[in-house]
N, C-alpha and C positions, 0 to 999 in steps of 0.2 A: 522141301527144297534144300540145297546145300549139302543132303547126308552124307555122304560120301566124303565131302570134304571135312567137314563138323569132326566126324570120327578120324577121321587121318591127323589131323591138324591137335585136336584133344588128345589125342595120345603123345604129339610132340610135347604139348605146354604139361602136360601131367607131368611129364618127367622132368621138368625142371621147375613147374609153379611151386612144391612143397620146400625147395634144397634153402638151407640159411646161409648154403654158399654154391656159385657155380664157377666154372672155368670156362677160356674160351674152348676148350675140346666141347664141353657140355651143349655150350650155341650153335656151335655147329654143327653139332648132331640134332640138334631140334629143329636147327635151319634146313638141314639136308632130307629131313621127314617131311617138313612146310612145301621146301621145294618140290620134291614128289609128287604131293598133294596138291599142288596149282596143277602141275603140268599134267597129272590124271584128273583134273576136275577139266583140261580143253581149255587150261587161259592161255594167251599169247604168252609165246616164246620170250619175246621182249619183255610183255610187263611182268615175268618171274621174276628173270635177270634183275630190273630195277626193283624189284620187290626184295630180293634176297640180297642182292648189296645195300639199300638203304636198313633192312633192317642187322644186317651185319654190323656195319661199321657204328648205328649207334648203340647196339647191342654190346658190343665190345668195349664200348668206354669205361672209362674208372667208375661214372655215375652208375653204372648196372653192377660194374666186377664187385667194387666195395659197400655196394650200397647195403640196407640193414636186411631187406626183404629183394635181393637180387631176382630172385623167379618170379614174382609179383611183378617186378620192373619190368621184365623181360614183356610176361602177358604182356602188360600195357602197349609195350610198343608194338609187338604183334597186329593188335586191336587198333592203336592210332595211323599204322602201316594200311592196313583194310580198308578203314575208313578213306583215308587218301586215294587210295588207289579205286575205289568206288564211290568215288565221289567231293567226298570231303562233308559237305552240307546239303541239305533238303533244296531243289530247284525248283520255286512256283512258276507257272505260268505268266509269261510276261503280256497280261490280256489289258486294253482300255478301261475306263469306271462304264459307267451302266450306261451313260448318256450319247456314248459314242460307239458305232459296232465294231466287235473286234472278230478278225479270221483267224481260223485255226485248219491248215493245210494237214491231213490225215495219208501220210505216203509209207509205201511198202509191197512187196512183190506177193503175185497171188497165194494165197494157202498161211500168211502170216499173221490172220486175223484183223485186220484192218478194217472192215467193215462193220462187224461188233464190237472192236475198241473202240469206233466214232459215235454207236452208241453208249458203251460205258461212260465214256468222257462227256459225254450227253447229258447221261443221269447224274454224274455227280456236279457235273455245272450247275445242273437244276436245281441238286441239292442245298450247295450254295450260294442259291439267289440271284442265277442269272437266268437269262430267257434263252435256252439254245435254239438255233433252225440247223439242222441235219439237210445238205446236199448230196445230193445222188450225182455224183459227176465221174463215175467208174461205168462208160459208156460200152464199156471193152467184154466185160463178163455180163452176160445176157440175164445171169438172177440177182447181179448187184443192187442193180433199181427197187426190187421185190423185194430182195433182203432186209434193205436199209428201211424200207415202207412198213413192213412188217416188224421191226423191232423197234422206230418210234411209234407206233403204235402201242406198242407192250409197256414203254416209258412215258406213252402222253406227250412227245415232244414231235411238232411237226416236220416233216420231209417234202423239200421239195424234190419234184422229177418230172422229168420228161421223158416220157417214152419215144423211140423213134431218132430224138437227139444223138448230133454228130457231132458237135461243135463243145467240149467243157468248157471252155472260155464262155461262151451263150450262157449256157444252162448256170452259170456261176452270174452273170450280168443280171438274170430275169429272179436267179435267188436272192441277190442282194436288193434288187428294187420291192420284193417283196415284204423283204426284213425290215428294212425302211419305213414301208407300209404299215408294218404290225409289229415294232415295237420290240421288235430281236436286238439284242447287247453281243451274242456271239453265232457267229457262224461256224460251224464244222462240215469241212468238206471231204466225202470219199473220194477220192481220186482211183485213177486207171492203174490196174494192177497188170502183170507178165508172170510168168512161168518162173523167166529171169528176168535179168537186166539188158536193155535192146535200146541202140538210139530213137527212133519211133516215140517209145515209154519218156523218155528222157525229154525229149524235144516238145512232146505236150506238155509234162508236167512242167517245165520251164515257161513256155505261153502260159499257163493258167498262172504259175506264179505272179507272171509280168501284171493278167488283169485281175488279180486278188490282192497284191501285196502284201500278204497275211504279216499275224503278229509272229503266230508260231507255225513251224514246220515239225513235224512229230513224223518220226518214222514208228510205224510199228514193226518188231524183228521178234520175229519165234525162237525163245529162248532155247528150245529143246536142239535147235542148230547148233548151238556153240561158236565155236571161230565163224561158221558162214554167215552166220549174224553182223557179226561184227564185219566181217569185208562187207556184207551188202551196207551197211552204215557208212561204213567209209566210201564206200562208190555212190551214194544217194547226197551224201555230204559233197565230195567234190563235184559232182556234175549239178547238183541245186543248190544243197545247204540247208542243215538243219538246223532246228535250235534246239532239238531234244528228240531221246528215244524211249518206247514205249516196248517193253518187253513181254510179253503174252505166253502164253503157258509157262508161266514163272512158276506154280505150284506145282508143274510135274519135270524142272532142270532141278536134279538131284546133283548135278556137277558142280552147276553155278562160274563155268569159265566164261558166258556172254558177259555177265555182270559185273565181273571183275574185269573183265577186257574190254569195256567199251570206253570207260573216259581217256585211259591211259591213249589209248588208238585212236579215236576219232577226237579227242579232244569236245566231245557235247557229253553232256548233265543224262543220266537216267532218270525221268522224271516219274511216270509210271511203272505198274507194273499190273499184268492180269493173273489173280491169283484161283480163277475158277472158270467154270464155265455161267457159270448167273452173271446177268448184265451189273448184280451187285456187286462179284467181283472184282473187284480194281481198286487199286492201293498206291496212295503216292508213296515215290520212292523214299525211303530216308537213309543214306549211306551207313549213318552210327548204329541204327538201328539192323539193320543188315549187317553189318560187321559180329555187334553182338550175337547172332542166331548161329553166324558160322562158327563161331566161338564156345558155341554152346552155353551161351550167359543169358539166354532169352530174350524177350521182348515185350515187357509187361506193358511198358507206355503201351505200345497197339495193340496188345490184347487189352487195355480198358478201353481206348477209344472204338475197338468193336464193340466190348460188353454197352457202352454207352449209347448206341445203336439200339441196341435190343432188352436192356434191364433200365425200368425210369428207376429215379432216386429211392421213390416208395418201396418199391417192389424189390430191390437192392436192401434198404433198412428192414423188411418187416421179414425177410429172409436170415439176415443175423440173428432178428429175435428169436427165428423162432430156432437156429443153432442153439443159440446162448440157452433159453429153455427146454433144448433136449425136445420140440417138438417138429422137429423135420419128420413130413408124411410123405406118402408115395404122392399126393397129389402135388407137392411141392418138386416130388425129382421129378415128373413130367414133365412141369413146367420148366426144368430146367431142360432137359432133354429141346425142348423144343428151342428156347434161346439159344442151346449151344449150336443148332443146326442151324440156325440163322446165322450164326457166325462165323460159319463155313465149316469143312473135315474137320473133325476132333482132332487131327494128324497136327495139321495149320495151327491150330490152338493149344494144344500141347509143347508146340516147338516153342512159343513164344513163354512159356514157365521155363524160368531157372532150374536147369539140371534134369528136368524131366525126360529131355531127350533119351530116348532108349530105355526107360523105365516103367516105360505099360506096354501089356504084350501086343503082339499084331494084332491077335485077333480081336482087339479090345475096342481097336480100335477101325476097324469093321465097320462103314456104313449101314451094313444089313445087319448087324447087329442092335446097333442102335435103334432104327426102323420095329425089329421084331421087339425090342424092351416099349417102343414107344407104344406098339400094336397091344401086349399082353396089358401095359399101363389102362389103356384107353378101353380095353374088355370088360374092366372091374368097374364097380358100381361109386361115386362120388363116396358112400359111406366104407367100402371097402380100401379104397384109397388112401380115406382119414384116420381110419385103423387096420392095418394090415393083420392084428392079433386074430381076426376073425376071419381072416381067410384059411380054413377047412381044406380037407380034403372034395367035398363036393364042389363047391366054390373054386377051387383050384384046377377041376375038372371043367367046371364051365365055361373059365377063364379061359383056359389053353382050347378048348373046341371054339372060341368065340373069336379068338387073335391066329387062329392058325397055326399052334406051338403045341407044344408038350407038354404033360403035366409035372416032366423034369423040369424043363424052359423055367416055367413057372415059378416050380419050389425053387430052381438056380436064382432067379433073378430075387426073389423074398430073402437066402440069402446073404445077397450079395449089398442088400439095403440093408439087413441088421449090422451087414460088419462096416458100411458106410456111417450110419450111424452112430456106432462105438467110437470110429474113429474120429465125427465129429465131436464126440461126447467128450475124450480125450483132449480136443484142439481147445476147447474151449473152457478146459479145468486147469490147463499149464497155461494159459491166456488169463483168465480170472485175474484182477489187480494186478494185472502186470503188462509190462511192453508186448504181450503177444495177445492181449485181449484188444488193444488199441489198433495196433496193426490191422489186424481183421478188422477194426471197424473203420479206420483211414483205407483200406480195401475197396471194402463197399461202399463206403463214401463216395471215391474215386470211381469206382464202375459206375456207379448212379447218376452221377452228377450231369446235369447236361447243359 
């Protein structure tokens, strides 16, 4: 997400982060590269304009012209600029405590994922200790019912529905006396989706508003739109009202102009975002943290709170050790293989390391690549795993007939593990007694910790 912009924008701050002195020609030229780069990532027209004059005019002050580290200043306000304009701060949901039920209105037009985001938002409610019921009240699309049945099923969270049902206002009255019944804290409701936007659409989802009253209103908008995103937010806004939008294929808008254009224009919070297609996917939004990615300065906070998902503390610690001992084996990089795929594309997880952006090849980063290392991994025998010295040429043959690979595949991927190896071996000899051996272990602390 964001490439396009990331590299445009990185090439403006390079040219002036390293200078011990800039001029105003200097910002302006980095401003006019900045600007470019909004207007080819798809932001609004308007929020450049206020983007490129507010960071002009403070860019231009004596605090940046005379300061000690002028280009360093400059970044910053770039960064603090982003942040504003996508947001400012993290939006939570503004839900009831446990004892009282809270709704949550799931609106947006057909094909924008709205139906799988009410179960995302589903799973991770559940996650954090609420009880969700998932309503079927998207009467309009004849597989809505089906869909929404079928995917709390997959999450263990109940649905209700009616088949047959004409009336979403009903079907929303007979859900909530149910919730009532058993103990539900949140409701999420699918609502009636359109091609477009049509009075009709409009005119029900305002009755069912009238008998939900929900807490929150969530549009969901496919980022891959761009600007139509953002006008259909704004037309969903004035004709109901939202309290937040939920962006869906956020891991395939390499532009990233919905995101930047949606607070400035509609005035509501980005609250989510959907960063895959697994119902796991889905990510609260956090402006600073998204500022930093376009920025190319990473995102290490949420890459540990993925890592922390999917590595316990143990398993975090007994992995250092065995760095620090030089005794990293292939059954170790499996195991890693397999967490890193829990924690979505290696692409995703890359973006979010400092500087890495652009520094492992495509093909490296290859799902099917990964897949075929996991396959060749999973060939070899527990003892060949824990010492890779003894994998032979026959053994290498057996491997590659038994994973569906080559017995190049094979010797490529062995290796590709010795010089991994080395270079742990390295990290952790300029680390020995010193701040880089600590780090690495406040690292995996940090990943561990839950």
């Amino acid at each position: 997400m964001f490439d396009k912009l990331t590299e445009k924008i990185g090439d403006a701050l390079r040219f002036v982060a390293g200078k011990s002195a800039i001029s105003e020609k200097n910002i302006d030229d980095a401003v006019e590269t900045i600007k470019m780069a909004l207007l080819e990532a798809d932001v609004n027209l308007r929020v450049v304009r206020r983007f490129v004059n507010a960071t002009v005019e403070e860019a231009k002050g004596e605090r940046v012209l005379r300061a000690v580290d002028p280009g360093q200043q400059f970044v910053k306000i770039v960064h603090d600029k982003l942040v504003s304009f996508l947001g400012g701060t993290k939006q939570d949901l503004l839900l009831k405590g446990p004892d009282t039920i809270s709704v949550i209105l799931m609106l947006g037009i057909q094909g924008s994922g709205k139906t799988t985001t009410s179960a995302k938002l589903a799973l991770r409610l559940k996650k954090d200790g609420r009880k969700p019921l998932l309503v079927a009240c998207d009467l309009v699309r004849p597989a809505a019912m089906e869909q929404l049945a079928v995917l709390g099923r997959s999450i263990d969270v109940p649905v209700h529905r009616e088949d047959g049902a004409r009336d979403a206002a009903a079907v929303y009255r007979a859900a909530f006396t149910w919730a009532e019944q058993n103990l539900i804290d949140t409701i999420i409701v699918d609502t009636a989706g359109r091609l477009q936007i049509d009075e009709p659409m409009m005119e029900e989802l305002a009755r069912l508003k009238d008998t939900a009253r929900p807490d929150e209103l969530l549009l969901a908008a496919d980022a891959m739109t761009g600007q139509s995103a953002v006008d259909i937010a704004k037309a969903f806004d004035e004709k109901i009202g939202l309290t937040g939008v939920v962006l869906t294929k956020f891991d395939s808008d390499t532009r990233g102009g919905a995101a930047l254009s949606l607070k400035t224009v509609t005035g509501k919070p980005l609250k989510f975002v959907g960063t895959g297609e697994k119902l796991t996917d889905f990510e609260v939004f956090h402006p600073e943290r998204a500022a930093g990615r376009i920025l190319g300065m990473g995102d290490v906070v949420s890459l540990v709170e993925k890592a922390q998902e999917v590595i316990s503390q143990n398993e975090a610690l007994e992995l250092q050790k065995k760095m620090e001992k030089e005794n990293f084996t292939l059954e170790d990089w499996l195991g890693q293989i397999r967490s890193v795929k829990k924690m979505g594309s290696l692409q995703s997880v890359l973006e979010m390391l400092p500087g890495m952006k652009g520094q492992v090849a495509e093909e490296d980063l290859n799902p099917e690549e990964l897949r075929r290392e996991e396959a060749i991994l999973s060939s070899m025998t527990r003892k060949e795993r824990a010492n890779h010295l003894i994998i032979g040429p026959a053994r290498r043959t057996r491997i590659a007939r038994g994973s569906g690979s080559s017995v190049a595949e094979v010797a490529r991927l062995l290796k590709r593990f010795e010089k991994m190896r080395g270079m742990m071996k390295k990290m952790t000899k300029m680390g020995k007694g010193a701040q880089g051996m600590q780090n690495l272990h406040n690292m995996f602390s940090r990943m561990g910790r839950r």
